[in-house]
C-alpha positions as CSV (number, residue, x, y, z in Angstrom):
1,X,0.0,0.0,0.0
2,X,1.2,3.5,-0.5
3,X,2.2,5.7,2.2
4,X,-0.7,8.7,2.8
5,X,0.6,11.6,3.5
6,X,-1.0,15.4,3.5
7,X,0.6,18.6,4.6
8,X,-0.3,21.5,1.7
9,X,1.2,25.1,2.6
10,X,-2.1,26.2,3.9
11,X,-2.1,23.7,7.1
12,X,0.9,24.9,8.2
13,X,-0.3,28.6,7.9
14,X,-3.1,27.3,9.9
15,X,-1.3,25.8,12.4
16,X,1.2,29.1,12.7
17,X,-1.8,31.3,13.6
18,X,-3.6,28.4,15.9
19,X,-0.2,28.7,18.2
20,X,0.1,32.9,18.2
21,X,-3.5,33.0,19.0
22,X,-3.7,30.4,21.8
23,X,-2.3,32.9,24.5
24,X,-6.3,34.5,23.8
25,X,-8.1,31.5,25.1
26,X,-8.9,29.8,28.4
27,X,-9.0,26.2,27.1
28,X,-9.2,24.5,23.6
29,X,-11.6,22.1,22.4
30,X,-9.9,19.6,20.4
31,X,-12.7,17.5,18.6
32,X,-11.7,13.7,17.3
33,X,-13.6,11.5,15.1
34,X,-15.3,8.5,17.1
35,X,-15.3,6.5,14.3
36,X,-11.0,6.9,15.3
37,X,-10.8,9.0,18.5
38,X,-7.0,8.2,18.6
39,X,-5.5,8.4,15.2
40,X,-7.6,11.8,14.7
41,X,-5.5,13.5,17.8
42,X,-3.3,16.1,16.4
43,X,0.5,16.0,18.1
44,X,0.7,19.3,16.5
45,X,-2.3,20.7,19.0
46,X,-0.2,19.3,21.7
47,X,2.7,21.5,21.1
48,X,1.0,24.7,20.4
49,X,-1.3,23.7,23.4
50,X,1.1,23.3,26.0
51,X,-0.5,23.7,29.5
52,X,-3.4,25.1,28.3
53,X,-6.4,23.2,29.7
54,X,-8.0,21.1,27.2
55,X,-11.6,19.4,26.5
56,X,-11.6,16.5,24.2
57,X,-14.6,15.9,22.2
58,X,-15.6,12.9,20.5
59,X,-18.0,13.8,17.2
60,X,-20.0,12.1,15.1
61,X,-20.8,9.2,17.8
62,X,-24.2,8.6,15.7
63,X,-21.5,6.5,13.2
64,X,-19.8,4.7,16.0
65,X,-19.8,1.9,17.8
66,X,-21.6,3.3,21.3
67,X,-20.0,0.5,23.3
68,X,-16.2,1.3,21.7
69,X,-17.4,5.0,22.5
70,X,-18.0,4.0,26.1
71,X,-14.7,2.5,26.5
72,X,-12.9,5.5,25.0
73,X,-14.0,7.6,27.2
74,X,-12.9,5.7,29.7
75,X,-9.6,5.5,28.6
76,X,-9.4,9.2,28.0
77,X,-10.8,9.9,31.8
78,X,-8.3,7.0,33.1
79,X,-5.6,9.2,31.2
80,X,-6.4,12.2,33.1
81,X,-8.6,13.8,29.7
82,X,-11.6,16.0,30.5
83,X,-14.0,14.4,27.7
84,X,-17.5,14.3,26.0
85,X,-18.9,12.3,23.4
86,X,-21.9,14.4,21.6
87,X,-24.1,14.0,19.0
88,X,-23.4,17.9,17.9
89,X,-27.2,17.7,16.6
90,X,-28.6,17.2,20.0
91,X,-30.6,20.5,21.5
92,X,-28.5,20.8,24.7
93,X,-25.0,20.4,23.0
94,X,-24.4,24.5,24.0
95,X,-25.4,24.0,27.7
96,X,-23.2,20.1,27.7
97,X,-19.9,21.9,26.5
98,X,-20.3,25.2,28.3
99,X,-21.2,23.2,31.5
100,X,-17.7,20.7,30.9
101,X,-15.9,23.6,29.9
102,X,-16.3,25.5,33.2
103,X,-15.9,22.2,35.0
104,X,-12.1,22.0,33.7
105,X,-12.0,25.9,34.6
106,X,-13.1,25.7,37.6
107,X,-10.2,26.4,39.5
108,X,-9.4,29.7,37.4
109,X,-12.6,30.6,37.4
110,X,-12.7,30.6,41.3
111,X,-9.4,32.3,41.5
112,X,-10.7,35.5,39.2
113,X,-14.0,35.7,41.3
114,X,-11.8,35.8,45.0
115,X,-9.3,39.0,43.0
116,X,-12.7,40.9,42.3
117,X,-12.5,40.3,38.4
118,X,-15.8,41.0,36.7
119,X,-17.4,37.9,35.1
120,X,-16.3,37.6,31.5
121,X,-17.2,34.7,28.9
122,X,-15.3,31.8,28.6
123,X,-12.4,31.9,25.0
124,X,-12.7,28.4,23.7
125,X,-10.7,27.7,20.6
126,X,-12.4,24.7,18.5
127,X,-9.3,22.6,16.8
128,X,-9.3,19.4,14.8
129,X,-8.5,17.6,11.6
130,X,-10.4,18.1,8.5
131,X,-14.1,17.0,8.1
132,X,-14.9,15.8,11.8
133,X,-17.8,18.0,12.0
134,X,-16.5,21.1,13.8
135,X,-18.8,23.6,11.9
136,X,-21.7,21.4,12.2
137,X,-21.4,21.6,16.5
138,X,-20.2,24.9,16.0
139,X,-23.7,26.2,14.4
140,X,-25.3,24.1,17.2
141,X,-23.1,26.0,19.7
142,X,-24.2,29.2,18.6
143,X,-27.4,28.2,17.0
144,X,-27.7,29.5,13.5
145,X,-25.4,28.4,10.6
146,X,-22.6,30.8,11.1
147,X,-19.9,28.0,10.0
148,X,-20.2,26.6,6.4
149,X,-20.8,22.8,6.7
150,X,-20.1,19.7,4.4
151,X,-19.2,16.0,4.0
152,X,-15.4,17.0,3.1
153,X,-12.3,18.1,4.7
154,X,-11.4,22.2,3.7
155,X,-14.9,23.9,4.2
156,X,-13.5,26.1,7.3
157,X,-10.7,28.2,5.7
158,X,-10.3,31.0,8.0
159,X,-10.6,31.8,11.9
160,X,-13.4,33.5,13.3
161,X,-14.6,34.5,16.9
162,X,-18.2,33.4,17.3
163,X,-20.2,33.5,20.6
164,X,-22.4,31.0,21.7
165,X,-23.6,32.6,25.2
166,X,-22.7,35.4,27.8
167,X,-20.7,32.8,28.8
168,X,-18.6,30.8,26.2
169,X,-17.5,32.7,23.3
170,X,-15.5,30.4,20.6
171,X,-12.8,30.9,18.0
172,X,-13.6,28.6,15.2
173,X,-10.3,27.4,12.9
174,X,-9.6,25.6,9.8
175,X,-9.2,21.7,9.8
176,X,-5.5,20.3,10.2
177,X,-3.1,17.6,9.8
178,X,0.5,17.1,10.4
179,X,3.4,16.7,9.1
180,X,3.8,12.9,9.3
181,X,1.7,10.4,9.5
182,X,3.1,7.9,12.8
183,X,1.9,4.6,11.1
184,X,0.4,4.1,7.5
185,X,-2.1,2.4,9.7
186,X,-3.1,5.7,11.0
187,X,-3.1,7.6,7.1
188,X,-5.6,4.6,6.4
189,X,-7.8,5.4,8.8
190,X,-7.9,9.0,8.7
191,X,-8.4,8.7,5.1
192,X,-11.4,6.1,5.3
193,X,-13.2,8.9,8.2
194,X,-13.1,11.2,5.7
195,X,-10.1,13.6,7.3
196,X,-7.9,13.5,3.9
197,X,-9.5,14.7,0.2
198,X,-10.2,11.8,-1.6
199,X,-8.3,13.1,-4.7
200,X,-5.2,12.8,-2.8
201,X,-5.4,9.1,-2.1
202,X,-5.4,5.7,-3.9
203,X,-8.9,4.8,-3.1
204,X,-8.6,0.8,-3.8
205,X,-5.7,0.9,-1.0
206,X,-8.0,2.3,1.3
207,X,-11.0,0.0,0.1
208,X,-9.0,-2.9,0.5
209,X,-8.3,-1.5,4.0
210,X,-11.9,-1.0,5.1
211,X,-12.4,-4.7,3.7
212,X,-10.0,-6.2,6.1
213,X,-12.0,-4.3,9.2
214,X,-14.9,-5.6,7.4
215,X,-14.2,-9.0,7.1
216,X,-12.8,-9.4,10.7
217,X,-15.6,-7.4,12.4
218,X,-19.2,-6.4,10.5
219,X,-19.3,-9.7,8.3
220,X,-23.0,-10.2,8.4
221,X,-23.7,-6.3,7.7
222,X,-20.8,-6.8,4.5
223,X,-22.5,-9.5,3.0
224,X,-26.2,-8.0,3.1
225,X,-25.3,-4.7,1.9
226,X,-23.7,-6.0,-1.2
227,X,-26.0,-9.7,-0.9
228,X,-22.8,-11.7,-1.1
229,X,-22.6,-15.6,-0.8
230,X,-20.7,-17.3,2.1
231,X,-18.7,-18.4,-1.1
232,X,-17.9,-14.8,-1.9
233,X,-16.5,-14.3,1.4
234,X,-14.7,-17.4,2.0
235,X,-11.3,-17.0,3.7
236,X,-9.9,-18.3,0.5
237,X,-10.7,-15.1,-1.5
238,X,-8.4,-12.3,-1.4
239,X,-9.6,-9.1,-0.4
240,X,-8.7,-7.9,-4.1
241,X,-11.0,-10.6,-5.3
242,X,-13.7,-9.7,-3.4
243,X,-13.9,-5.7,-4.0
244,X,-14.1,-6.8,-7.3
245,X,-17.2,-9.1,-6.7
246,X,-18.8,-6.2,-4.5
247,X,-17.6,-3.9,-7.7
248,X,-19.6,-6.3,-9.7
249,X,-22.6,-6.1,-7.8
250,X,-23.3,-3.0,-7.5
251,X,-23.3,-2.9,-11.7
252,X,-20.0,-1.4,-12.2
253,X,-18.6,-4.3,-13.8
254,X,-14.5,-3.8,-13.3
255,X,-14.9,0.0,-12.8
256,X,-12.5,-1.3,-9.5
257,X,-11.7,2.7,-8.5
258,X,-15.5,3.0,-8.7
259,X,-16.6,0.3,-6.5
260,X,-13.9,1.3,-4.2
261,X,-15.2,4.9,-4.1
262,X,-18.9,3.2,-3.0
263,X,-17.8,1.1,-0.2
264,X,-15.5,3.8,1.4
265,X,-18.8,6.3,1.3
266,X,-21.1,3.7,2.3
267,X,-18.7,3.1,5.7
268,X,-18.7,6.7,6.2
269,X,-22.3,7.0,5.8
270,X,-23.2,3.8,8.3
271,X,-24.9,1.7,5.8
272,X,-22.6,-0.8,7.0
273,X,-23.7,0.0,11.1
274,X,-22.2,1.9,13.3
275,X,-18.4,1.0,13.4
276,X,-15.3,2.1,15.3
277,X,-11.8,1.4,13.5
278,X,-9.8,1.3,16.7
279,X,-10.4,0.5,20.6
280,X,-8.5,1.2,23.6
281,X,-7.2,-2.5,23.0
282,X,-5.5,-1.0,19.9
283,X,-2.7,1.5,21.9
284,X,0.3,0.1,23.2
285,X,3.6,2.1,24.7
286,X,4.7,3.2,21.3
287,X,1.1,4.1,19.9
288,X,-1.4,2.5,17.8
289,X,-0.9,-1.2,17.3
290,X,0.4,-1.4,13.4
């Protein structure tokens, strides 16, 4: 498989004015992909972070598994995190966040009220990689569509301060990646949730990848989808073999890229059930497991 890597000029103009403006906020609000609530961490956010307090958010939890969910957030609370998992569509996502986010302040907070200092809002920064719904919670956040929305990485392009109470206002920033890529495990993935444009991937690599979770994990959900035979998915056919068969199918005949594109939108869609790519399980010492 080819390596996937993505780093245009643009992210790392992004990422320049993420770090001079994080002295302006209280705490950021990093937002990850449930779908792969590891792998969707940015180490860049880390350093331009620092000690700055921090509230992970886990989106799109509608397309994951809720159990795999559950045990994330364990493991980020076991790790010392601050964490939600929302669905960013829900009618109390402003009060949730607002709520957590003065939890994790609550110290500060406390300290400004015993010098005398008037009660101000909240500066949240919202960070994350491309394409996990930041606008989407965003608009919810403020409710009314403020932030341009859409089922592909690059809508945000610009920062902007928006306010979503008296008490939380929120500086909204463009989707980024890094550098390098820690495993081509990790590219897979982010590329399959949707994080990386699809023009700058081989999409039968990351087919063929999706397969393999397939296979291993939503078998029963593969074969009714794309009504294959138990002979279709017999441990004797490749995984090659059997995107073509799925390719075939669905009336593409050996349009391969084609039937690739289907079955990587059909995962990120959940017509194949609600699926996490990684666990807890997954993370060793070093990272994720390769």
């Amino acid at each position: 498989m080819a390596t996937i890597q993505w780093f245009p000029g643009h992210m790392a103009k992004a990422l320049r004015q993420i770090r001079e403006q994080m002295p302006l906020v209280d705490i950021v609000f990093e937002l990850v992909d449930a779908q792969v609530p590891y792998s969707s961490q940015n180490p860049e956010v880390d350093l331009a972070a620092g000690d700055k307090p921090r509230l992970l958010i886990l989106t799109k939890t509608d397309l994951a598994d809720p159990e795999v969910t559950k045990e994330w957030l364990q493991y980020f609370k076991d790790h010392g995190q601050p964490v939600l998992a929302l669905d960013s569509r829900s009618r109390s996502v402003a009060k949730t966040v607002t709520n957590a986010a003065k939890q994790v302040l609550a110290e500060k907070l406390a300290n400004e009220q015993a010098k005398g200092m008037k009660k101000r809002a909240i500066r949240a920064m919202c960070v994350g990689v491309p394409n996990v719904g930041k606008s989407t919670l965003l608009n919810h956040l403020v409710k009314k569509n403020v932030a341009a929305t859409g089922n592909r990485p690059g809508v945000t392009t610009g920062q902007q301060w928006l306010r979503s109470s008296a008490e939380l206002e929120l500086l909204d920033t463009p989707g980024v990646l890094w550098h390098k890529f820690a495993t081509e495990k990790e590219g897979l993935m982010l590329a399959l949730s949707g994080a990386i444009k699809d023009s700058l991937f081989a999409k039968d690599d990351v087919a063929l990848f999706a397969l393999q979770y397939l296979r291993a994990n939503r078998l029963t959900e593969l074969k009714d989808r794309y009504h294959l035979t138990d002979a279709d998915v017999d441990e004797s056919v490749t995984d090659p073999d059997l995107l073509l068969t799925i390719t075939k199918k669905m009336g593409f005949r050996d349009d391969y890229d084609r039937g690739s594109e289907r079955l990587i939108f059909d995962l990120r869609k959940g017509k194949l059930g609600t699926i996490s790519l990684e666990k807890p399980a997954d993370i060793n010492d070093e990272g994720l497991n390769e």
